[in-house]
N, CA, C and O atoms as a MOPAC input file, in Angstrom:
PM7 MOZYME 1SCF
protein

 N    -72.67200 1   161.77900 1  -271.35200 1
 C    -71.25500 1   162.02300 1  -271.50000 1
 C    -70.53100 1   160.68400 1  -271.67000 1
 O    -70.63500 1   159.64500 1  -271.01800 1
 N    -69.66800 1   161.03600 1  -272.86800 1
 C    -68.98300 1   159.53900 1  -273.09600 1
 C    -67.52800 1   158.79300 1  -271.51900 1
 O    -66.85100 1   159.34300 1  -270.65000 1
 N    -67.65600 1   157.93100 1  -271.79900 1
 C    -66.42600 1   157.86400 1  -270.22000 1
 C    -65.15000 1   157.46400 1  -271.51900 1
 O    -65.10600 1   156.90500 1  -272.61500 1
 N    -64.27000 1   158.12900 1  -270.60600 1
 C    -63.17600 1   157.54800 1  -271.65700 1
 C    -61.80700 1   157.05000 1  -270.24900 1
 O    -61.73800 1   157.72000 1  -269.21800 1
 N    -61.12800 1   156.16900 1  -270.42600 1
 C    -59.80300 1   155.83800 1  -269.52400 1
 C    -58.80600 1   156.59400 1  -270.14500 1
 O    -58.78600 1   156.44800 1  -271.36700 1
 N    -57.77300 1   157.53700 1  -269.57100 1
 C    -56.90200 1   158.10100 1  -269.62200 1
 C    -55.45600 1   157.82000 1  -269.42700 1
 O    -55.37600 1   157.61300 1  -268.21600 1
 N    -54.16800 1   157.68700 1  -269.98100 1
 C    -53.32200 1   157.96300 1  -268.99700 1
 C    -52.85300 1   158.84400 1  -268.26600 1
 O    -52.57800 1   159.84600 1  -268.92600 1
 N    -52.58100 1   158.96300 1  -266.96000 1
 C    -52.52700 1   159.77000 1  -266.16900 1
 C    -51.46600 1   160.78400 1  -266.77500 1
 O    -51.84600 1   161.95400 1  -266.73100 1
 N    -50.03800 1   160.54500 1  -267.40800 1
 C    -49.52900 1   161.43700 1  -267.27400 1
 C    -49.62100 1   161.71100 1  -268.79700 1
 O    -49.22000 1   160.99200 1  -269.71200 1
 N    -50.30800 1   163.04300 1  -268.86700 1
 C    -50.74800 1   163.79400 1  -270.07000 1
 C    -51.38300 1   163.45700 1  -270.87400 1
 O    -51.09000 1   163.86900 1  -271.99700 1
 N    -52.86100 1   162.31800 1  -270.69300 1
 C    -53.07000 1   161.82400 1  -271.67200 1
 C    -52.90400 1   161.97400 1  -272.89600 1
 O    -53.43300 1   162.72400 1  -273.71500 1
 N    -51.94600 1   161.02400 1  -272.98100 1
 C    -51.06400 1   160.09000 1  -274.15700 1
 C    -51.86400 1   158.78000 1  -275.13500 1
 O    -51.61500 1   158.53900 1  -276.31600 1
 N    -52.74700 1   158.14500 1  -274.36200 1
 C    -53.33600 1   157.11900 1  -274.61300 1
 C    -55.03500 1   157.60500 1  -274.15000 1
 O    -55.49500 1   158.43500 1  -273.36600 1
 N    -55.29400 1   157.16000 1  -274.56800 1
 C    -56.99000 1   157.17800 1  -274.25200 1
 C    -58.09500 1   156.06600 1  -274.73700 1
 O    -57.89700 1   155.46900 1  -275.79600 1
 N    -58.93700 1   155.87100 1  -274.16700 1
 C    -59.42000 1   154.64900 1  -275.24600 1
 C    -61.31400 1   154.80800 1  -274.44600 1
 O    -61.53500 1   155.49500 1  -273.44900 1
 N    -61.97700 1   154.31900 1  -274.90500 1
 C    -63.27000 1   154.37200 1  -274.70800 1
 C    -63.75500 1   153.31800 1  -273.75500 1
 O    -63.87900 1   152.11600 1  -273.98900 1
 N    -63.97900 1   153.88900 1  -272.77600 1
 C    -63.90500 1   153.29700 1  -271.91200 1
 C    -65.63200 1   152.45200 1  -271.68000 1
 O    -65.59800 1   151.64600 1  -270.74900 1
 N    -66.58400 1   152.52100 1  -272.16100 1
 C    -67.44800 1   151.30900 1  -271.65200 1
 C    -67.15300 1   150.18100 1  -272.73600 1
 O    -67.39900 1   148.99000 1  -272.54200 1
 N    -66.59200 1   150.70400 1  -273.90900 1
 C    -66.24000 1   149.48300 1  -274.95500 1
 C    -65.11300 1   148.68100 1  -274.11300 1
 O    -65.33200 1   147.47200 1  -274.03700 1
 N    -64.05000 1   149.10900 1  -273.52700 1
 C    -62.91200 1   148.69900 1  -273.26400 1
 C    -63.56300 1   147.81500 1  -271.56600 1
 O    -62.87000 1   146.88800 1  -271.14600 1
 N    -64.87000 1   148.21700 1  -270.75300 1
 C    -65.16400 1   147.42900 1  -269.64000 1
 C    -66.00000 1   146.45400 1  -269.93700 1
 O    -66.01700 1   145.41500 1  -269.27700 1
 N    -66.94800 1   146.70800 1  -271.16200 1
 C    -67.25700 1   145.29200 1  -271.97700 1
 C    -66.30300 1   144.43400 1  -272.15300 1
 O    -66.48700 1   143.27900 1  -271.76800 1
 N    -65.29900 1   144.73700 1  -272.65900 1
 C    -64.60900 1   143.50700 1  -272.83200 1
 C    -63.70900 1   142.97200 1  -272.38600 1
 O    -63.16000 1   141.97700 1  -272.85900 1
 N    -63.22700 1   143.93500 1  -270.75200 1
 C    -62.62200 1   143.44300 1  -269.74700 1
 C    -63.65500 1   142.37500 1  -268.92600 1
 O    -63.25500 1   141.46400 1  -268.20100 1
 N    -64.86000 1   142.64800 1  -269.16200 1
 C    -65.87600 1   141.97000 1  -268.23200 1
 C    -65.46100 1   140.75600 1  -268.98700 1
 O    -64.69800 1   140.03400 1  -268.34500 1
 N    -65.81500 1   140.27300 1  -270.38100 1
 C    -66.42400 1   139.32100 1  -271.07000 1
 C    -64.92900 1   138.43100 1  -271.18700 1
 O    -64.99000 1   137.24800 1  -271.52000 1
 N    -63.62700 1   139.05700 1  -270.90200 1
 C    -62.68200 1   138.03800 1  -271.21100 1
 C    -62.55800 1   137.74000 1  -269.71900 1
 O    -62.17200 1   136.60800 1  -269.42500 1
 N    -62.88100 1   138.75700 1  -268.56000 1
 C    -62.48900 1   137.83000 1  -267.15200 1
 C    -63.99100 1   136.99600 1  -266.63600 1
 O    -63.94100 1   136.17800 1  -265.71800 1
 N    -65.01800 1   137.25400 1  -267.19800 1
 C    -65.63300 1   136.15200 1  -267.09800 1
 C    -65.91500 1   135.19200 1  -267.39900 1
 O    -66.65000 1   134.48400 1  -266.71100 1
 N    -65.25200 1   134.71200 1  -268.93600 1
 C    -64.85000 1   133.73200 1  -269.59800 1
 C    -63.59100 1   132.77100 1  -268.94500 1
 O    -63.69400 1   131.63500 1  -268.48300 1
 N    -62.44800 1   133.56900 1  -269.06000 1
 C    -61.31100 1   133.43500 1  -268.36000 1
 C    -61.92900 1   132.78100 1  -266.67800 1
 O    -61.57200 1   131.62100 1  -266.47000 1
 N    -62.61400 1   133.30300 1  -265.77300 1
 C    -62.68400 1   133.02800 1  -264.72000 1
 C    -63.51200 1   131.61600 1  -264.45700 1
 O    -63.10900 1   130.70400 1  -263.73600 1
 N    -64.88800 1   131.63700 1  -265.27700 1
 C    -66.01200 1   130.20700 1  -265.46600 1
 C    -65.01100 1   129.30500 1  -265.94500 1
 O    -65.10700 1   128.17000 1  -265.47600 1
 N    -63.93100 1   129.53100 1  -266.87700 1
 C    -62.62900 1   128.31600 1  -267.67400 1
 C    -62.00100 1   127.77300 1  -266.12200 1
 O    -61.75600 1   126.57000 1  -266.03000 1
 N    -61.82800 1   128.38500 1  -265.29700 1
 C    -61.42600 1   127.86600 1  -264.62100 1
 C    -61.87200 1   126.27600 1  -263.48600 1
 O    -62.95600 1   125.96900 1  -262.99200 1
 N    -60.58700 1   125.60600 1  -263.41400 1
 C    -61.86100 1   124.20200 1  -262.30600 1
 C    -62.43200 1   124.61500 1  -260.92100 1
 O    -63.27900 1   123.96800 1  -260.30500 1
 N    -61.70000 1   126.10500 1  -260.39400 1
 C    -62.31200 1   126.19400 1  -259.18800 1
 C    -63.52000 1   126.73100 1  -258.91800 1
 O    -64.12800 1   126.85500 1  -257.85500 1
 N    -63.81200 1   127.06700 1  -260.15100 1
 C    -65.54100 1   127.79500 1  -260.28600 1
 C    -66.34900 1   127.24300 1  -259.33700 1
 O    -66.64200 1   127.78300 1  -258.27000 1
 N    -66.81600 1   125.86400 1  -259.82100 1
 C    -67.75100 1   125.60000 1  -259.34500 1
 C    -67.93100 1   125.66500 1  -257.72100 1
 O    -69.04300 1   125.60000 1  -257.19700 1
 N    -66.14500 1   125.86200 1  -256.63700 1
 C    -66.25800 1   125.80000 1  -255.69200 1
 C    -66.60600 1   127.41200 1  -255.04300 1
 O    -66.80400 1   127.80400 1  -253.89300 1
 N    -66.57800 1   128.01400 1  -256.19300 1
 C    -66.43100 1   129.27300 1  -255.71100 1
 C    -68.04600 1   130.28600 1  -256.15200 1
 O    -68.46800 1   131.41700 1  -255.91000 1
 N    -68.57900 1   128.92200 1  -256.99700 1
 C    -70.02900 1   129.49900 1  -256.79200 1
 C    -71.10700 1   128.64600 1  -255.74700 1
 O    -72.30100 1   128.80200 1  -255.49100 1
 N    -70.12400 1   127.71900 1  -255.30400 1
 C    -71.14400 1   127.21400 1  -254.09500 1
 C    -71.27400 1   128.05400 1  -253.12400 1
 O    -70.46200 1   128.95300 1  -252.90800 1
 N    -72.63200 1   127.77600 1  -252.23400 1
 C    -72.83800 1   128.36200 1  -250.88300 1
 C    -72.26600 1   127.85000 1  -249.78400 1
 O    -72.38800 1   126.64900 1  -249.54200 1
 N    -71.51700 1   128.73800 1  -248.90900 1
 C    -70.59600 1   128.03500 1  -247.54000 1
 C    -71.65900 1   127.21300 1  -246.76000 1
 O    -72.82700 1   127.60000 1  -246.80000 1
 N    -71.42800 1   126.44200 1  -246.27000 1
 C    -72.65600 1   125.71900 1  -245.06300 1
 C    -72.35000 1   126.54400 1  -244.27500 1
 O    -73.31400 1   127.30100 1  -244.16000 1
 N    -71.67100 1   126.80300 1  -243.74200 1
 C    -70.74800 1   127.31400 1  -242.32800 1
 C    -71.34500 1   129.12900 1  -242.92200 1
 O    -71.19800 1   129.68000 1  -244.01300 1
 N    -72.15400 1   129.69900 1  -241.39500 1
 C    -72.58900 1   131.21400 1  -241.32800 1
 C    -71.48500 1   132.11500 1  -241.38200 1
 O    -71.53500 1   133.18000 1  -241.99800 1
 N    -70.33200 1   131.64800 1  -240.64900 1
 C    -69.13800 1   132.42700 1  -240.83200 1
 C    -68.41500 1   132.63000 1  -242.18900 1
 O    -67.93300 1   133.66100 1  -242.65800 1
 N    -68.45800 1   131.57600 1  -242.61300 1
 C    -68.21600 1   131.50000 1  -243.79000 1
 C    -68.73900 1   132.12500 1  -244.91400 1
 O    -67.95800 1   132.78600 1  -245.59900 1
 N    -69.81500 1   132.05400 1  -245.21300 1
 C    -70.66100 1   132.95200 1  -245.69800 1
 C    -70.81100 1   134.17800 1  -245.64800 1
 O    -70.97100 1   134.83200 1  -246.67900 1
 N    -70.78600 1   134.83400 1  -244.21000 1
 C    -70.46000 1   135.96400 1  -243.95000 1
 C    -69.23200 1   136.46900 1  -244.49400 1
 O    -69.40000 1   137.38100 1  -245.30300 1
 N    -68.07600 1   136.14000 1  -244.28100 1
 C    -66.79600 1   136.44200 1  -245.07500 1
 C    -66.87300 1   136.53500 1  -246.51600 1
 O    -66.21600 1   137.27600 1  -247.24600 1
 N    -67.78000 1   135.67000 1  -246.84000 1
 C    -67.20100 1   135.62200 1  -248.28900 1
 C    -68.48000 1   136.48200 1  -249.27200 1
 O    -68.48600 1   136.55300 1  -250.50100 1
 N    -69.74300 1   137.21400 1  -248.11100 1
 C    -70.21100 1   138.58100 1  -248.62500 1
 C    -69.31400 1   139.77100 1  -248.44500 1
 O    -69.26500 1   140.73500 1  -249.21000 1
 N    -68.63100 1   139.60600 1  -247.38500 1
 C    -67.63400 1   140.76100 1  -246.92600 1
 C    -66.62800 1   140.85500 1  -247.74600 1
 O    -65.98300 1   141.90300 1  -247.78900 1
 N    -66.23000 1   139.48400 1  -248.76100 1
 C    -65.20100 1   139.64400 1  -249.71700 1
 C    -66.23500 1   140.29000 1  -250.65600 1
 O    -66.13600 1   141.51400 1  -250.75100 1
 N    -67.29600 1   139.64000 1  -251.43100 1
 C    -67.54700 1   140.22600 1  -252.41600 1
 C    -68.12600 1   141.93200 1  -252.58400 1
 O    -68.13600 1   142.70200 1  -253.54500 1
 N    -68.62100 1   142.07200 1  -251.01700 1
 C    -68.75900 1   143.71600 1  -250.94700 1
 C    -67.60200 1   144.95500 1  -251.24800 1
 O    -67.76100 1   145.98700 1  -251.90000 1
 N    -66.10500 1   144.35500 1  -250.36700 1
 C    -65.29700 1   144.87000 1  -250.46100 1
 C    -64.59000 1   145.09300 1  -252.31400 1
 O    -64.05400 1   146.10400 1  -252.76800 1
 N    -64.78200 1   144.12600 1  -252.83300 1
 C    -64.48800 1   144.00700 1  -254.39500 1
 C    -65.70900 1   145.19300 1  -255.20200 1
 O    -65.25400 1   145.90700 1  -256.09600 1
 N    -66.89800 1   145.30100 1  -254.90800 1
 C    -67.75100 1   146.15100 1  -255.34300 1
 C    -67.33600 1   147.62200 1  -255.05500 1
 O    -67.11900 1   148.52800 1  -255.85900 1
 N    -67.28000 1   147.62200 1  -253.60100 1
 C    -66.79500 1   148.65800 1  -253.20100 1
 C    -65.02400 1   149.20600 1  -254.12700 1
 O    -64.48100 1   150.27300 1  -253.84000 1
 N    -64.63800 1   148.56500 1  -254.81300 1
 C    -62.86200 1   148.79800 1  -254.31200 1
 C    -63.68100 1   149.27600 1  -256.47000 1
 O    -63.53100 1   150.45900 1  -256.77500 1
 N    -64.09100 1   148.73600 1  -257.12300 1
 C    -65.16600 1   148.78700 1  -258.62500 1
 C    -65.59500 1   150.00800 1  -258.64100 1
 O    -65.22700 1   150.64900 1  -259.62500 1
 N    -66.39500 1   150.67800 1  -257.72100 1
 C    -66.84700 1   152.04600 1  -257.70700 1
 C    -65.92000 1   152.84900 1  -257.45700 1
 O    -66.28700 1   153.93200 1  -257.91500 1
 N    -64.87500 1   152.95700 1  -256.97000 1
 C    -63.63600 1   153.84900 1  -256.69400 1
 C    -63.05100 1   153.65500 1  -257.91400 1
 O    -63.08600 1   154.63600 1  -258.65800 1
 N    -62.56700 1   152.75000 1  -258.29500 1
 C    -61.71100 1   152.76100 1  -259.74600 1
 C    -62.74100 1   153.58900 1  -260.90700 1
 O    -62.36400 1   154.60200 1  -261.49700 1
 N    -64.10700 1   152.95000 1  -261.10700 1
 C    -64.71200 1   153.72400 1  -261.95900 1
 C    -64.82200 1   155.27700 1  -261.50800 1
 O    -64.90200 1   156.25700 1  -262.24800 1
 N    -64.80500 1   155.23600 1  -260.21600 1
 C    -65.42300 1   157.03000 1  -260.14300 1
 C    -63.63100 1   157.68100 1  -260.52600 1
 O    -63.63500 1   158.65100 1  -261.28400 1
 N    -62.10400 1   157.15800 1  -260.01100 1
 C    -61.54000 1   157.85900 1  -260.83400 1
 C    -61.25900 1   157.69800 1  -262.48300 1
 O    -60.56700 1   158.43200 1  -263.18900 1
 N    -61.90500 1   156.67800 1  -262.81200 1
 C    -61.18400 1   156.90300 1  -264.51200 1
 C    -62.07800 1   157.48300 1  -264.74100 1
 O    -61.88200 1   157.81400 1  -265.91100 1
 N    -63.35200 1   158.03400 1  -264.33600 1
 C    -64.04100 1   159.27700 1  -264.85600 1
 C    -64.02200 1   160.33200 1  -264.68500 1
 O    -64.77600 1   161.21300 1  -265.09800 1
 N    -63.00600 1   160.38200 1  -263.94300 1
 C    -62.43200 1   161.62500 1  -263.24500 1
 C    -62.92500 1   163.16000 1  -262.90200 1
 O    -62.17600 1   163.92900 1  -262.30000 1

């Protein structure tokens, strides 16, 4: 089944939606590596706490990814 994004009220707009998360991926991961804080933000924390938090950030972002996809597939 194809996924498509909708607008909510009456879809009005519609657009194809794994073409349209391809290339949300490919301009915010472009967009994001352009940035100078990359490199601090792909280092590993020394600090366990630290580390810990900042799986707990990236879980919570995965988590928050599967909710948005499970409603635009509605």
């Amino acid at each position: 089944m194809k996924r498509i994004y909708r607008c909510e009220r009456g879809s009005c707009v519609s657009r194809d939606g794994d073409r349209l998360d391809a290339y949300v991926s490919a301009v915010v991961v472009v967009e994001r590596l352009a940035r100078p804080d990359t490199r601090d933000l792909l280092t590993l924390p020394e600090d366990a706490d630290a580390a810990a938090a900042a799986r707990a950030k990236v879980d919570a972002i995965c988590d928050k990814s599967v909710r948005l996809r499970a409603r635009a597939n509605g």
